[in-house]
C-alpha positions as CSV (number, residue, x, y, z in Angstrom):
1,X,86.1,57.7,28.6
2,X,88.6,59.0,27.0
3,X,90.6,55.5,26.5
4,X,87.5,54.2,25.0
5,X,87.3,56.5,22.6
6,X,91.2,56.2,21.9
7,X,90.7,52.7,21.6
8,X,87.6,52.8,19.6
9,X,89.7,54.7,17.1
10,X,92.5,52.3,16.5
11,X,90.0,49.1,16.0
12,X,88.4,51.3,13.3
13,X,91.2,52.1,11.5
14,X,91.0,48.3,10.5
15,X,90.3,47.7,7.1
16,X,87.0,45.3,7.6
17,X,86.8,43.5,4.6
18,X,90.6,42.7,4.1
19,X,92.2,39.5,3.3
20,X,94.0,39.5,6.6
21,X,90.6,40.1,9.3
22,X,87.1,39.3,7.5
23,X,86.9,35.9,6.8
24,X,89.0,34.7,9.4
25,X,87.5,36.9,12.1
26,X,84.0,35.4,11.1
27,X,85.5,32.0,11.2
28,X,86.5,32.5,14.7
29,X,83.4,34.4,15.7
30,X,81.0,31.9,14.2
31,X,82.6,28.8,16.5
32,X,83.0,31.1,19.6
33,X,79.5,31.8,19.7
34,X,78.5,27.7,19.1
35,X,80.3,27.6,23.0
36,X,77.3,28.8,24.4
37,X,75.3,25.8,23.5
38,X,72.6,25.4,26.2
39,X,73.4,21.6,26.8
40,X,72.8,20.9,23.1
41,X,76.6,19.4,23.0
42,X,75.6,16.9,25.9
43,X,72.4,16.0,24.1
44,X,74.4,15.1,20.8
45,X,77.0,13.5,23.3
46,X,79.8,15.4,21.6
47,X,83.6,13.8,22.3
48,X,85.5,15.0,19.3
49,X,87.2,18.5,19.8
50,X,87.0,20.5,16.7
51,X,89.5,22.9,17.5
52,X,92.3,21.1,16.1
53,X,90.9,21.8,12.4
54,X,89.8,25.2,13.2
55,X,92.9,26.4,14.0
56,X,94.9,24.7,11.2
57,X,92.1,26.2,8.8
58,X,93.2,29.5,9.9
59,X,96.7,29.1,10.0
60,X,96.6,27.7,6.3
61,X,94.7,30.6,5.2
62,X,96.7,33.4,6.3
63,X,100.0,31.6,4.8
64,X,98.3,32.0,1.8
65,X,97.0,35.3,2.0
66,X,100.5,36.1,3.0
67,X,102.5,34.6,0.5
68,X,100.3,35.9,-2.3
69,X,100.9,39.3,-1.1
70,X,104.3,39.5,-0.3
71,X,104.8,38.4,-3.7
72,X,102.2,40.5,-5.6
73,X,101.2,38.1,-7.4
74,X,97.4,38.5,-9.3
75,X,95.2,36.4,-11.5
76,X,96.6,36.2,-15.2
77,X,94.4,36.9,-17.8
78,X,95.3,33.8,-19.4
79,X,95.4,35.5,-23.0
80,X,91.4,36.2,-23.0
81,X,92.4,39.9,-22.8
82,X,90.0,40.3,-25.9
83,X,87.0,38.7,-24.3
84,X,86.7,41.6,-21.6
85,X,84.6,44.1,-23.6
86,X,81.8,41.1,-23.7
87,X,81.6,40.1,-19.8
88,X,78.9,43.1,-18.9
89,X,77.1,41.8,-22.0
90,X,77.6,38.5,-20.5
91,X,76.2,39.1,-17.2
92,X,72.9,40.9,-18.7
93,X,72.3,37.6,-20.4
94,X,72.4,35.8,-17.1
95,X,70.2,38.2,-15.4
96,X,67.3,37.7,-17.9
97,X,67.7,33.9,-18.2
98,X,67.3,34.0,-14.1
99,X,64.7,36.0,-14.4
100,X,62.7,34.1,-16.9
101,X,63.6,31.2,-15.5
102,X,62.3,32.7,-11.7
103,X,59.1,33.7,-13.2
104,X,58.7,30.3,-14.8
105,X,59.5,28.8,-11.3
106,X,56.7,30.7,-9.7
107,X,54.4,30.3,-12.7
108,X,55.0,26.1,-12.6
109,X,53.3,26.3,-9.3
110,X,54.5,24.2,-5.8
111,X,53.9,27.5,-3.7
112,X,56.1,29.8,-2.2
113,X,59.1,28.3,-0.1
114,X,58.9,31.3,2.7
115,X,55.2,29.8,3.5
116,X,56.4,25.9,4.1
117,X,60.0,24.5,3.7
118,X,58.3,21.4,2.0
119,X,57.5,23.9,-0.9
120,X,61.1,25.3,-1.2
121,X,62.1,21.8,-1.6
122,X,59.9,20.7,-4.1
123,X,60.6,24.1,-6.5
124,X,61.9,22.9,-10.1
125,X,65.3,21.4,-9.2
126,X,66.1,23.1,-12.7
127,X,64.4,26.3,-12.8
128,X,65.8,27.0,-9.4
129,X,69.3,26.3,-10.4
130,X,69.4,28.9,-13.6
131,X,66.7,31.1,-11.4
132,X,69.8,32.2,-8.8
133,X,71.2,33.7,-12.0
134,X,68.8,36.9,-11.4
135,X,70.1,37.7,-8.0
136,X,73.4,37.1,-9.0
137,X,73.0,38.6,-12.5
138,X,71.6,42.1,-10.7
139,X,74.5,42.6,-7.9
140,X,77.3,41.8,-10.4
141,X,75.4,44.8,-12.1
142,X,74.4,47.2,-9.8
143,X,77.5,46.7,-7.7
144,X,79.8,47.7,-11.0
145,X,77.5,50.4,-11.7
146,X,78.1,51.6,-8.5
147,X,82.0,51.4,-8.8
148,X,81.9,53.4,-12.1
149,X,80.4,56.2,-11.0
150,X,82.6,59.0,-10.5
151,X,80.0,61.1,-7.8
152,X,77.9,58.9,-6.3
153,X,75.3,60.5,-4.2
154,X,73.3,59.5,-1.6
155,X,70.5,59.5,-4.0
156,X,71.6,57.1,-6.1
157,X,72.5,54.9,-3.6
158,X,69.1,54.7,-2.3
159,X,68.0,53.6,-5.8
160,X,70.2,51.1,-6.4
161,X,69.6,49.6,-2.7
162,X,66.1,50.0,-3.7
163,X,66.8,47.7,-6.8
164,X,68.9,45.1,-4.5
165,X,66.1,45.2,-2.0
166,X,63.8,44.4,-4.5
167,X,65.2,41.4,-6.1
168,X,66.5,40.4,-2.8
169,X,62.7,40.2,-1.5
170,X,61.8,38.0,-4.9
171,X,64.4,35.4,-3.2
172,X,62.9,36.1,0.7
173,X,59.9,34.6,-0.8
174,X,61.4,31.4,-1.8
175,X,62.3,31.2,1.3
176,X,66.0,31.4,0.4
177,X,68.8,32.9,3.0
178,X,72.3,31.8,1.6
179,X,71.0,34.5,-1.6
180,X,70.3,37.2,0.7
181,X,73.1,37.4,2.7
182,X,75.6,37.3,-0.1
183,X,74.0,40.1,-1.5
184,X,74.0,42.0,1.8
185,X,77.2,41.3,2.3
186,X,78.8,41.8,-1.0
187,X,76.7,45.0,-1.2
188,X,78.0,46.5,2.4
189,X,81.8,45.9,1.2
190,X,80.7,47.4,-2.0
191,X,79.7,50.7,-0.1
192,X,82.6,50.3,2.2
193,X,84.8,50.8,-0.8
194,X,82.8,53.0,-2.6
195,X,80.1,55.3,-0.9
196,X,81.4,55.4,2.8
197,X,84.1,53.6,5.0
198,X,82.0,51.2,7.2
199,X,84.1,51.5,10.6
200,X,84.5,48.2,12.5
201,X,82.2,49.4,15.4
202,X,79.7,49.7,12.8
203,X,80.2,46.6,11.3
204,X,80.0,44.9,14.5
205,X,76.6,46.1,15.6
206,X,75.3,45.6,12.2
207,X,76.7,42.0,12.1
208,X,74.9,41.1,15.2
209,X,71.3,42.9,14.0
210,X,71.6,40.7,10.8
211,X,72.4,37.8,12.7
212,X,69.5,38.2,15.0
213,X,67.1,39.0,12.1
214,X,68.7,35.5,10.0
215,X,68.3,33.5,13.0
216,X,64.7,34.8,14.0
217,X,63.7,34.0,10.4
218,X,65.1,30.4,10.5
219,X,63.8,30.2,13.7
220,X,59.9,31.1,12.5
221,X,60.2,28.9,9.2
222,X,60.8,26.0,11.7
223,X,57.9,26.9,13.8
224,X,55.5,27.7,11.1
225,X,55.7,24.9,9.2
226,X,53.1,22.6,8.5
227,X,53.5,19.1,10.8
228,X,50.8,17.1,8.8
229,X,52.9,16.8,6.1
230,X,55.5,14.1,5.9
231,X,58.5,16.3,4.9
232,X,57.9,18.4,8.3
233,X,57.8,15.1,10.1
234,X,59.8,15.8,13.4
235,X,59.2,11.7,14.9
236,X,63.1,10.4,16.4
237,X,64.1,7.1,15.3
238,X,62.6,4.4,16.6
239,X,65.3,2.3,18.6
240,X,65.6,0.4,21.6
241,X,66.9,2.1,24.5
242,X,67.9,0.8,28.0
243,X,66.3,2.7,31.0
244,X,69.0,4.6,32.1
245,X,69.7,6.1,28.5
246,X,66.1,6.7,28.2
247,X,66.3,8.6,31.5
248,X,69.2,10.3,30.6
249,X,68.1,11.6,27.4
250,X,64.5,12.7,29.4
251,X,66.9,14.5,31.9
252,X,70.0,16.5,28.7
253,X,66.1,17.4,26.7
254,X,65.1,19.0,29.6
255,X,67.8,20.7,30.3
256,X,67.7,22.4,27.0
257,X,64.4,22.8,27.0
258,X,65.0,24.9,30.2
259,X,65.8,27.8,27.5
260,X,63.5,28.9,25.6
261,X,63.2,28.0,21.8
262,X,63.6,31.4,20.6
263,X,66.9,32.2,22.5
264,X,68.5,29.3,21.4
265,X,67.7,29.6,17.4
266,X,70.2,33.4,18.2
267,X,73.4,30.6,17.6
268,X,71.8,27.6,16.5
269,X,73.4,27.5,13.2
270,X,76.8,27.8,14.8
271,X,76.5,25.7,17.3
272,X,74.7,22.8,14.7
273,X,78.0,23.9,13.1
274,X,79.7,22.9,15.8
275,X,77.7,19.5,16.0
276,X,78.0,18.7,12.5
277,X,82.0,19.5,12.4
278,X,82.4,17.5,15.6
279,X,80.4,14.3,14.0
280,X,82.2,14.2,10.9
281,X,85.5,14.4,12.5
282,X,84.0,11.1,14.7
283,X,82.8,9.4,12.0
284,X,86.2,9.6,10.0
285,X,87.8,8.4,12.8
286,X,85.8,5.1,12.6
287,X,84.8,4.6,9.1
288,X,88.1,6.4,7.2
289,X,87.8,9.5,4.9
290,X,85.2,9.8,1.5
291,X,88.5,10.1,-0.5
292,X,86.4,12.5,-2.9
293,X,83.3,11.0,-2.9
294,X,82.0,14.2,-1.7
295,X,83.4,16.6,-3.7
296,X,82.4,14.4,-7.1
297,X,78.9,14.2,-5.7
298,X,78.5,18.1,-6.6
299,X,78.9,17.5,-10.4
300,X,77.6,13.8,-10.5
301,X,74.1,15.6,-9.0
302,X,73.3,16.9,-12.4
303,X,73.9,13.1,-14.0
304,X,71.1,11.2,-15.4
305,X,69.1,9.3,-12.5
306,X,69.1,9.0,-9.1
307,X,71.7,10.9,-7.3
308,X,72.9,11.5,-3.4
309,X,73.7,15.4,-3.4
310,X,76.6,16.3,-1.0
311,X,74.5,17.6,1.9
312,X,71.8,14.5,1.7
313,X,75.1,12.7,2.5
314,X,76.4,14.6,5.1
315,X,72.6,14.3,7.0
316,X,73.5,10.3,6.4
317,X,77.0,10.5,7.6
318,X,76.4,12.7,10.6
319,X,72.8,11.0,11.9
320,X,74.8,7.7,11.4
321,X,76.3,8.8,14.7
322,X,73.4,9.7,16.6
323,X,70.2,7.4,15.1
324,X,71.4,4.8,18.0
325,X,71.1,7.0,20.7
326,X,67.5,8.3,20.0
327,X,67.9,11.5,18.0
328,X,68.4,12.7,15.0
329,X,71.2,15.7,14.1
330,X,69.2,16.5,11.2
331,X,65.6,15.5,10.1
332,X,66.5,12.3,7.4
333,X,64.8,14.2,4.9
334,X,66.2,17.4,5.1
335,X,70.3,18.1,3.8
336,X,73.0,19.2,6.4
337,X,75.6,22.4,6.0
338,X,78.6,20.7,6.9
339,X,80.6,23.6,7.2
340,X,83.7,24.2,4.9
341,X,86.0,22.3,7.3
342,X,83.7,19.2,7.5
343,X,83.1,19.2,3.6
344,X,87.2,19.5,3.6
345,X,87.4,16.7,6.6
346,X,85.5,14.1,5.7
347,X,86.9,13.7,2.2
348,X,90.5,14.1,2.9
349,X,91.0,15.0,6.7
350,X,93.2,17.8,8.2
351,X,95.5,17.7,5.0
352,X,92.2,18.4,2.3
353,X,91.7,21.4,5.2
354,X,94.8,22.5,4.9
355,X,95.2,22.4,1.4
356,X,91.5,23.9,0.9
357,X,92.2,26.8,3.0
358,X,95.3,27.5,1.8
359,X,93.9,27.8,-1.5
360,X,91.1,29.9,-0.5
361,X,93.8,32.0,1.2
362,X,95.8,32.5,-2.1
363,X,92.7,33.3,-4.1
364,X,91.5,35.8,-2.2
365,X,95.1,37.6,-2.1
366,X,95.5,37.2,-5.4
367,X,91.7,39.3,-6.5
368,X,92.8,41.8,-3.6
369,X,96.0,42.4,-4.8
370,X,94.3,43.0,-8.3
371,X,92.0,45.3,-6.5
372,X,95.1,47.2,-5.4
373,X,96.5,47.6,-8.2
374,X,93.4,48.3,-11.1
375,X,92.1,50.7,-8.6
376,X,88.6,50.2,-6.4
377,X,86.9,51.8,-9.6
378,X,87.0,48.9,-11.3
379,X,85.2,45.4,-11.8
380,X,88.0,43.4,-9.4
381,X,86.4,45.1,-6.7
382,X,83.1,43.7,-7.6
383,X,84.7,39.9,-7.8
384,X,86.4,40.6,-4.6
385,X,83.4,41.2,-2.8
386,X,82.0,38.4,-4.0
387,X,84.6,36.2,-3.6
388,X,85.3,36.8,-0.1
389,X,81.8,37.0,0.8
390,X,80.6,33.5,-0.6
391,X,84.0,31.8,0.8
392,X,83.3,33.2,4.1
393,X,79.3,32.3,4.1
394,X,80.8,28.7,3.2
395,X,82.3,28.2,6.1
396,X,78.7,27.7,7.3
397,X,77.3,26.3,4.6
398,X,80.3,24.4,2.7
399,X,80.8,25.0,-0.6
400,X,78.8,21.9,-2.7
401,X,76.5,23.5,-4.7
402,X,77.4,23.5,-8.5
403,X,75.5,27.3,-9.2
404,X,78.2,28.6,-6.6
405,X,81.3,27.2,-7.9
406,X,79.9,28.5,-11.2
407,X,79.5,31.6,-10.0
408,X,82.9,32.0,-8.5
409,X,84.7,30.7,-11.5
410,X,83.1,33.4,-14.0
411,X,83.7,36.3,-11.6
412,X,87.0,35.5,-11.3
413,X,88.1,34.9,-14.6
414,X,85.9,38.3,-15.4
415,X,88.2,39.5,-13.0
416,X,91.4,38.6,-14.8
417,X,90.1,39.8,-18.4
418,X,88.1,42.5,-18.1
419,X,89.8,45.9,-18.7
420,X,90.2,48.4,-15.7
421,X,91.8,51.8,-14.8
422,X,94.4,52.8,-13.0
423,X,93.4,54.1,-9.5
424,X,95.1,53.2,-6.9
425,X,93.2,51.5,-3.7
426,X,92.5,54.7,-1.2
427,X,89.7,56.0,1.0
């Protein structure tokens, strides 16, 4: 008992949320647990090993974390020193624009997205995009508010949770979880830095109850929804298959079926992770690399006319692979998370991975090592969170959506302007 304990103690003298261990210990975690994939992998006829790119995505990264901080280095301010006294003014302006533009959302009608996915979907493309802004808008806020305080007590912090809780329930009725759990997350290293040291034992056990409760709520969105409807339409395709395949895909469907629908939505995102990653690693090796077609695809979606978004191509890149054998990967009208090493492979192949996660690596170091020098009671705390937090959500979801990149660029450049104290990083 008394080695447990000992060991206990050195795991939580970890730092949780550093450069060197949180995003690359959820990396890891998030594939581990797609192993346990209940015969799904046989069903999708997996033969691509996606290990290769995992492990050169972390690699990459932690060259770049390292560099960056043996060298010190930190984001410039790139001579908009002067513009630093306006950013809090700046973000208040975004929070009332995604507000208005939420209430308009709701007001315009097309129903609320956590009753039917098909209503989520049909939201004003629009709206929706300048709506994000409130979430965002109030945890840039409350999260700096939080920093500046000298004392804070445990009352305040149950009234600015209260305030987070509230705005992130707004977004739990769109039927929105990417929102939630950045705010979650960038809120818990916010407290960790802040309020309390959140230990790694703690972390661990909260990190598998928000899992559950993520997966459970995916899982009863799927099951809820509304089959009349064409969006919800759940029909294979329709394809000739010789007696033997049909018996063997009777026999794999069975086999998963043999667990019950509930236990496997605990990992399904991982392990369609997995799927996805392992199909668009296939598919490059037969039809060649995007070469950027991707990547342009998230700023030619807000171009006049018809456009492909990023994830609408992934669905068509990955079910390419699988239409022929009787199943889809993902329903043709609904959009794929490719995860950040697919988005990275398919345009540009284990060199865009490596370059992408290098990056990644250096920008993180870089806002950390800002962190450590302006002090925790300061705003580059707030971007750090952030930062790290949405980078390491995207290495389920990818990064392709316009309103993120956004995002990230503003709180890192607030980041490198805005004025800070001298406090040194301590607990």
């Amino acid at each position: 008992m008394n080695k447990l304990k000992q060991t206990f103690a050195k795991v939580n003298k970890i730092d949780t949320f550093s450069p060197y261990f949180f995003l690359p210990f959820i990396l890891m975690l998030y594939f581990f647990t797609s192993l346990f994939d209940f015969h799904r992998f046989e069903l999708f006829n997996l033969r691509t090993s996606i290990w290769p790119a995992v492990f050169l995505a972390v690699i990459c990264y932690y060259i770049g974390v390292y560099i960056i901080d043996k060298l010190q280095w930190t984001i410039p301010s790139f001579g908009l020193s002067f513009l630093g006294k306006y950013v809090v003014h700046f973000i208040l302006f975004l929070t009332v624009l995604g507000l208005v533009s939420y209430v308009l959302m709701m007001i315009s009608g097309g129903g609320l997205g956590i009753s039917d996915e098909s209503n989520r979907r049909n939201l004003d493309p629009k709206l929706n995009f300048f709506a994000q802004l409130l979430w965002y808008g109030v945890l840039l806020l409350i999260s700096y508010k939080m920093i500046l305080e000298k004392n804070i007590t445990w009352k305040k912090t149950l009234i600015y949770g209260s305030i987070y809780a509230a705005v992130m329930f707004l977004f739990l009725l769109m039927g929105y979880r990417t929102p939630l759990i950045i705010m979650l997350f960038t809120g818990i290293i916010i407290f960790h830095y802040v309020v309390k040291r959140v230990k790694l034992t703690w972390f661990l056990t909260a990190l598998f109850v928000i899992g559950v409760a993520f997966s459970m709520f995916g899982f009863l969105r799927v099951v809820t929804e509304d089959t009349t409807k064409e969006f919800n339409n759940r029909e294979q395709p329709d394809v000739e298959l010789s007696e033997t395949d049909k018996e063997k895909l009777l026999s794999v469907e069975q086999k998963v079926n043999l667990t019950p629908k509930w236990i496997r939505s605990i990992n399904g995102e991982s392990v369609t992770g997995h799927i996805v990653l392992s199909k668009i690693i296939e598919y490059t090796q037969q039809e060649g690399y995007l070469n950027g077609e991707l990547h342009a695809g998230i700023f030619s979606t807000i171009l006049p006319g018809e456009q492909v978004s990023p994830r609408m191509k992934v669905t068509e890149v990955v079910n390419s692979l699988s239409e022929a054998e009787g199943k889809y990967i993902t329903r043709p009208n609904r959009t794929t998370t490719p995860t950040f090493i697919g988005q990275l492979f398919l345009d540009g192949g284990y060199l865009l991975v490596a370059i992408g996660f290098f990056l990644y690596g250096v920008l993180i170091s870089l806002i950390y090592n800002k962190v450590k020098q302006g002090g925790i009671r300061s705003f580059h705390s707030v971007a750090y969170a952030f930062v790290i937090t949405v980078f390491t959500v995207s290495m389920h979801t990818g990064l392709l959506d316009l309103i993120f990149i956004l995002m990230l660029g503003f709180v890192i450049l607030a980041s490198a302007i805005i004025k800070t104290d001298k406090k040194k990083l301590s607990y």
